[in-house]
C-alpha positions as CSV (number, residue, x, y, z in Angstrom):
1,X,2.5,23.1,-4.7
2,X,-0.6,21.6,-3.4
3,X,0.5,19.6,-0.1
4,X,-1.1,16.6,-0.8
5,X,1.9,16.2,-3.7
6,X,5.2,16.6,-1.3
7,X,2.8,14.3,1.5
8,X,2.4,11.0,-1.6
9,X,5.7,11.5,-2.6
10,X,7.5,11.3,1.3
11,X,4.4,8.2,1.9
12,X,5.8,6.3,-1.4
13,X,9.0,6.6,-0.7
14,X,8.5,5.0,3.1
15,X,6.5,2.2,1.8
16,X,9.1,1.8,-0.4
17,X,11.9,1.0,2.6
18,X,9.2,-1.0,4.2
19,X,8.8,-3.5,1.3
20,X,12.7,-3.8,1.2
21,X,12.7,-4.7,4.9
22,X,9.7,-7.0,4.5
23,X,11.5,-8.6,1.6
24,X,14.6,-9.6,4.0
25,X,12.3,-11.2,6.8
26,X,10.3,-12.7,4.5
27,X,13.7,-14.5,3.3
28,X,15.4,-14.9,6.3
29,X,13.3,-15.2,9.6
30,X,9.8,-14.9,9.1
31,X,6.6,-16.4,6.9
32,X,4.2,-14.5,4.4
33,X,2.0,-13.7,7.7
34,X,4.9,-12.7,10.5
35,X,6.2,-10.3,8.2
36,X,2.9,-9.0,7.3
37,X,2.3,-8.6,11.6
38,X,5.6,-7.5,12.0
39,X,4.3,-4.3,10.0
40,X,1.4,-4.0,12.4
41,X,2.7,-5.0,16.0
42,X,5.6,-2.5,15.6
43,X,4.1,0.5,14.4
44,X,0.1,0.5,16.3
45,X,1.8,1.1,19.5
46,X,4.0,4.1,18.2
47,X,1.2,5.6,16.2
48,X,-1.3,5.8,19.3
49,X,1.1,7.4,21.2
50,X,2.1,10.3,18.7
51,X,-1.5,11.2,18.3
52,X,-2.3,11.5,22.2
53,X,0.6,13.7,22.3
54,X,-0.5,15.5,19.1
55,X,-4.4,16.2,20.4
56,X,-2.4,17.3,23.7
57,X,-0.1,20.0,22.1
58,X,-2.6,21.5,19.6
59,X,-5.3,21.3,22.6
60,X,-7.6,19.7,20.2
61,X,-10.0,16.4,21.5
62,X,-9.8,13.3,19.2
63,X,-12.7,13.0,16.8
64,X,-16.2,11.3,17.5
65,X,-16.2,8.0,15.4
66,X,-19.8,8.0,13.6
67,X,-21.0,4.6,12.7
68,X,-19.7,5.6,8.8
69,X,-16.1,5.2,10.5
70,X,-16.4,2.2,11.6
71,X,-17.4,0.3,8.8
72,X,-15.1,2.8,6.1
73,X,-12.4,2.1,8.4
74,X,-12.4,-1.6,9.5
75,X,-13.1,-3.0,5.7
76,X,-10.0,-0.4,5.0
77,X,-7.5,-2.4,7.5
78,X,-9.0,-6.0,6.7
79,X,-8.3,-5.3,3.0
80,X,-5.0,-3.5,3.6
81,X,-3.8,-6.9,5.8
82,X,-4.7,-9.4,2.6
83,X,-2.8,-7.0,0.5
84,X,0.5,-7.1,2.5
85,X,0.1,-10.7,2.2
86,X,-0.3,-10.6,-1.3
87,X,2.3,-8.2,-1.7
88,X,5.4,-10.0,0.5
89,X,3.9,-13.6,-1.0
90,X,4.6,-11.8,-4.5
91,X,8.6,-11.2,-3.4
92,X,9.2,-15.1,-3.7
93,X,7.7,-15.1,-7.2
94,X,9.8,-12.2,-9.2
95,X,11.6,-9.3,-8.4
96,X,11.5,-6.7,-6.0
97,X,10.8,-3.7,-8.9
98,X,8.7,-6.2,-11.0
99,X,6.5,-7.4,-7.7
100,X,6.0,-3.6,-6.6
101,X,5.3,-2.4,-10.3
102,X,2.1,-5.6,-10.2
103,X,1.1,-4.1,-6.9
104,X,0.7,-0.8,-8.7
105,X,-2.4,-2.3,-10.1
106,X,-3.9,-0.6,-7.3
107,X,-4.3,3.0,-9.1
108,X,-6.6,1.3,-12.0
109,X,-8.8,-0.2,-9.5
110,X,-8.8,2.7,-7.0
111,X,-10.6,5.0,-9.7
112,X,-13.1,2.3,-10.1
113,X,-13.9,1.9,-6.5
114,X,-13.7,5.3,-5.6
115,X,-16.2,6.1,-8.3
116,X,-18.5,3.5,-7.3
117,X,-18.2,3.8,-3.2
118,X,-17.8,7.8,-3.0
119,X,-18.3,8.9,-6.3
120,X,-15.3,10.7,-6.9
121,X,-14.9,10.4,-10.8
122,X,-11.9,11.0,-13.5
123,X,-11.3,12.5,-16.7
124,X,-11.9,10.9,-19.7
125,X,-8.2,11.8,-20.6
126,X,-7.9,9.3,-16.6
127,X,-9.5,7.2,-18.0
128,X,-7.0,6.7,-20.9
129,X,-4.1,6.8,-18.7
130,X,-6.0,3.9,-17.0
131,X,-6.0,1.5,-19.9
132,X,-2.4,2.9,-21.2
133,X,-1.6,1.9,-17.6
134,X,-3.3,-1.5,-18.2
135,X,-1.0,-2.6,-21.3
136,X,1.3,-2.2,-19.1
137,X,0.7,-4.5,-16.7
138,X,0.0,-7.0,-19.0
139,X,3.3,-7.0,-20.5
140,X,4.5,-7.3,-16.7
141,X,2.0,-10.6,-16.3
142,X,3.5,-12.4,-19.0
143,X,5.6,-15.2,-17.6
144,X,9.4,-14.8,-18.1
145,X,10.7,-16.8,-21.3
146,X,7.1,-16.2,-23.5
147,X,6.7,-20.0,-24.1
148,X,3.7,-21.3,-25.1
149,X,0.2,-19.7,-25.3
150,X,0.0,-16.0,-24.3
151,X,-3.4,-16.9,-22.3
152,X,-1.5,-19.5,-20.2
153,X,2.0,-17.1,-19.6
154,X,-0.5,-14.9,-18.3
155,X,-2.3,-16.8,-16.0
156,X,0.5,-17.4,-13.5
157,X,0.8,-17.2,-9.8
158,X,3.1,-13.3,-9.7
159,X,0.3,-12.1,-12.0
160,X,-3.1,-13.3,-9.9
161,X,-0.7,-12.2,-6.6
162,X,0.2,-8.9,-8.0
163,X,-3.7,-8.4,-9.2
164,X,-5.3,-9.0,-5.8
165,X,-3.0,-7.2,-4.2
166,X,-4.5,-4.4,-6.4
167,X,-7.9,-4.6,-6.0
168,X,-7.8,-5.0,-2.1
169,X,-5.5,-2.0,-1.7
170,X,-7.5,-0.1,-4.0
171,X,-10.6,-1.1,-1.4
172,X,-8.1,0.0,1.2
173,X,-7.8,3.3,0.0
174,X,-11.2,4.5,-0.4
175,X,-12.0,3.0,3.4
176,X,-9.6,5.2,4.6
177,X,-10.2,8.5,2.6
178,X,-14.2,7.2,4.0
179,X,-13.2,7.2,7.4
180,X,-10.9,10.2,7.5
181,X,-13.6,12.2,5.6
182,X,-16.2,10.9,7.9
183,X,-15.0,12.6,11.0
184,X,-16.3,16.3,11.9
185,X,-13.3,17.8,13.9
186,X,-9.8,18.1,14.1
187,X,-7.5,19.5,11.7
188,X,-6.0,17.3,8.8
189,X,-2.9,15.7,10.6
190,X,-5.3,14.9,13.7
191,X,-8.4,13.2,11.4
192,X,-5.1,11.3,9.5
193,X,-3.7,10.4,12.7
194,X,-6.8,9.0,14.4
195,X,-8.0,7.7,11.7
196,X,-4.6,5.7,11.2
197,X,-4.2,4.2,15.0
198,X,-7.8,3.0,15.3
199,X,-6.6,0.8,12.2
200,X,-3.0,-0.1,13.0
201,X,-4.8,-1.1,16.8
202,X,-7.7,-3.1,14.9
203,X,-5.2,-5.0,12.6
204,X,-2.8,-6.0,15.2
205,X,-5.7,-7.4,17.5
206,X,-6.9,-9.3,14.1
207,X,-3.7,-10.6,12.9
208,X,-2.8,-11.6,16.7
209,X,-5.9,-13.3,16.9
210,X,-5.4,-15.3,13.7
211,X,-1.6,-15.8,14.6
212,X,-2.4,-17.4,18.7
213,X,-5.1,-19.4,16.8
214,X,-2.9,-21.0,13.4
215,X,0.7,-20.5,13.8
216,X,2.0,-18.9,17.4
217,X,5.3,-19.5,16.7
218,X,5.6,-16.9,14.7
219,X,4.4,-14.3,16.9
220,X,7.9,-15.6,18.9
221,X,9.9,-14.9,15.2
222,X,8.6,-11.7,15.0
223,X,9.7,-11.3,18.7
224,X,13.1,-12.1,17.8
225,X,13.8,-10.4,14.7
226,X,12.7,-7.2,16.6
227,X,15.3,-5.2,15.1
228,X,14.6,-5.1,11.7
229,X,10.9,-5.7,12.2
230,X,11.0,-2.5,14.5
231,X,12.2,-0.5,11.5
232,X,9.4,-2.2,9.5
233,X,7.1,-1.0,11.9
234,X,8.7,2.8,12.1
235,X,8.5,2.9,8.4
236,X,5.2,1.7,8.3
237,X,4.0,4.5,10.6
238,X,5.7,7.2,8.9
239,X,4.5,5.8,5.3
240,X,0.6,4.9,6.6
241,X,0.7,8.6,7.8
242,X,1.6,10.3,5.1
243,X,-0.9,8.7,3.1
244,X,-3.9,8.9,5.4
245,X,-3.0,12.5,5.5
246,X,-2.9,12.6,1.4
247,X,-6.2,10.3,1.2
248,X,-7.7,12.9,4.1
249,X,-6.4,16.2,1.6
250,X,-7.6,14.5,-2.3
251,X,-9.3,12.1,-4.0
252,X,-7.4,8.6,-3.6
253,X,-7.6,8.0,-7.4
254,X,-5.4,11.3,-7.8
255,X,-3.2,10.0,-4.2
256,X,-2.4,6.4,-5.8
257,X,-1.3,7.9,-9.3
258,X,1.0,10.1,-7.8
259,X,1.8,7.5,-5.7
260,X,3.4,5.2,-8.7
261,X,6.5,7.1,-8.4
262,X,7.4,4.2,-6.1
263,X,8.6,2.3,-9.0
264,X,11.5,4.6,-9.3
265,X,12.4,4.5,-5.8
266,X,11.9,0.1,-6.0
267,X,13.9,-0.1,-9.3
268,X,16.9,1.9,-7.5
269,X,16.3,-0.6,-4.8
270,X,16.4,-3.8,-7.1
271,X,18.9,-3.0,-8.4
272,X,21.4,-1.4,-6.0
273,X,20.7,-3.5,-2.7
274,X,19.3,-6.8,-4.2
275,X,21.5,-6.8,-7.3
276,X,18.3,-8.4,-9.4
277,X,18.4,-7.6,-12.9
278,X,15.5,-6.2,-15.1
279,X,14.4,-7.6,-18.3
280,X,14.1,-5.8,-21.6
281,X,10.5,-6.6,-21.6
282,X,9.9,-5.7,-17.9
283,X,11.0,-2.5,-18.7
284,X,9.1,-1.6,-21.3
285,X,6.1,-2.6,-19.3
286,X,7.1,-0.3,-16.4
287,X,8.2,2.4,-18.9
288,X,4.2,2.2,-20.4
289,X,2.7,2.1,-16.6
290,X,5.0,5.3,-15.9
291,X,3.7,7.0,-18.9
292,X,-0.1,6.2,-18.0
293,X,0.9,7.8,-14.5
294,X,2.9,10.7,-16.3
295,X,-0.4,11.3,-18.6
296,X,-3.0,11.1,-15.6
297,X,-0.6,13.6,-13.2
298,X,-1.3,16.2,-16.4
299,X,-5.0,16.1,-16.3
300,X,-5.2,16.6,-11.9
């Protein structure tokens, strides 16, 4: 088994708990944008560390950051910050499984923006995955109840939040396989690594920025809800590793696909620990994104 497989699997299954415990600040202690810095604040600090110690006990020296970095790598975290937002902004809108599964998005958009930025192509047999996996989703848009014209169900707040959050984590993706890619030493885990704390470092000085400048209280929440936002943070940095290290090993197009077995892990989660229940017609729609995933994994 490649390692890139084992290394999606482990990085969706820790974004997974992350979501969860964004979920419960978002609807106990914290607004769309603390729990989005809780994420950041909590992990940067841990992830810096663990890679100076890393370089130290495989005697390797951290990578020199070529101007390519910079830009793959900063556009990566700015996009990655709007889709967390979009993402725990979605969690007041529907479900847990049903907000995760629009977020999914990201896989359709990922093959088209890793085509066009690095040119890293699928299949035609990807491709109809792709728009099997698009049905899908548009079942998932469509407004609980069906009343009224199917243009207008459609076009509703979970569905445009659920979209975005697509498209800029697709963005997000390809940055970071760019700037992992970009760097000429270090083994996998150390270009992953790096590539990961210069991020978590740049998002937490943007989102502080933003957060002394519109709404400081909230830096004083996140203070306070430290001990679930410090597992938040903890399960950020194990998840954001593992997929750097996947995006650094394979194309992300391949990483994200693989990646949708995070529906299974968030309908478990919707339904054992938030006790939502799951339409008919929402699980059909996940049932046809699963099978676009299913039919893309065969053609890898």
């Amino acid at each position: 088994m490649d390692a890139w497989i084992p290394i999606t699997i482990a990085a969706a299954a820790a974004q997974t708990l992350r979501f969860m415990l964004q979920k419960h600040l978002k609807s106990t202690a914290l607004t769309t944008t603390g729990a989005t810095f809780a994420r950041f604040v909590y992990s940067a600090p841990l992830v810096a560390l663990l890679v100076l110690l890393y370089a130290q006990v495989s005697s390797q020296s951290l990578p020199v950051m070529p101007g390519a970095f910079w830009a793959y790598a900063l556009i990566g975290g700015l996009t990655q910050i709007l889709a967390t937002m979009c993402v725990v902004a979605l969690f007041a809108e529907r479900n847990f499984a049903v907000g995760i599964t629009f977020k999914k998005t990201e896989v359709i958009q990922t093959a088209i923006v890793s085509y066009l930025v690095l040119g890293e192509g699928v299949s035609r047999a990807g491709l109809l995955a792709v728009v099997l996996g698009f049905v899908g989703v548009v079942i998932l848009s469509d407004a609980p109840g069906g009343v009224g014209r199917i243009w207008t169900r459609l076009m509703n707040r979970a569905a445009g939040l659920g979209l975005l959050s697509g498209v800029f984590f697709a963005i997000s993706a390809v940055g970071y396989r760019g700037a992992s890619t970009s760097l000429a030493s270090g083994d996998v885990a150390l270009r992953a690594g790096f590539t990961l704390a210069v991020v978590t470092a740049s998002q937490t000085l943007a989102m502080l920025t933003w957060l002394v400048w519109r709404d400081r209280a909230q830096i004083i929440a996140v203070a306070r809800a430290w001990r679930i936002a410090g597992l938040v943070g903890l399960a950020s940095m194990v998840g954001s590793f593992c997929w750097f290290a996947a995006f650094t090993l394979k194309n992300a197009a391949y990483v994200n696909t693989l990646g949708q077995v995070e529906l299974i892990f968030s309908i478990a989660a919707s339904v054992l620990f938030f006790r939502e229940r799951i339409s008919g017609r929402e699980l059909l729609g996940m049932t046809i994104l699963m099978a676009s995933i299913l039919l893309l994994v065969l053609f890898i």
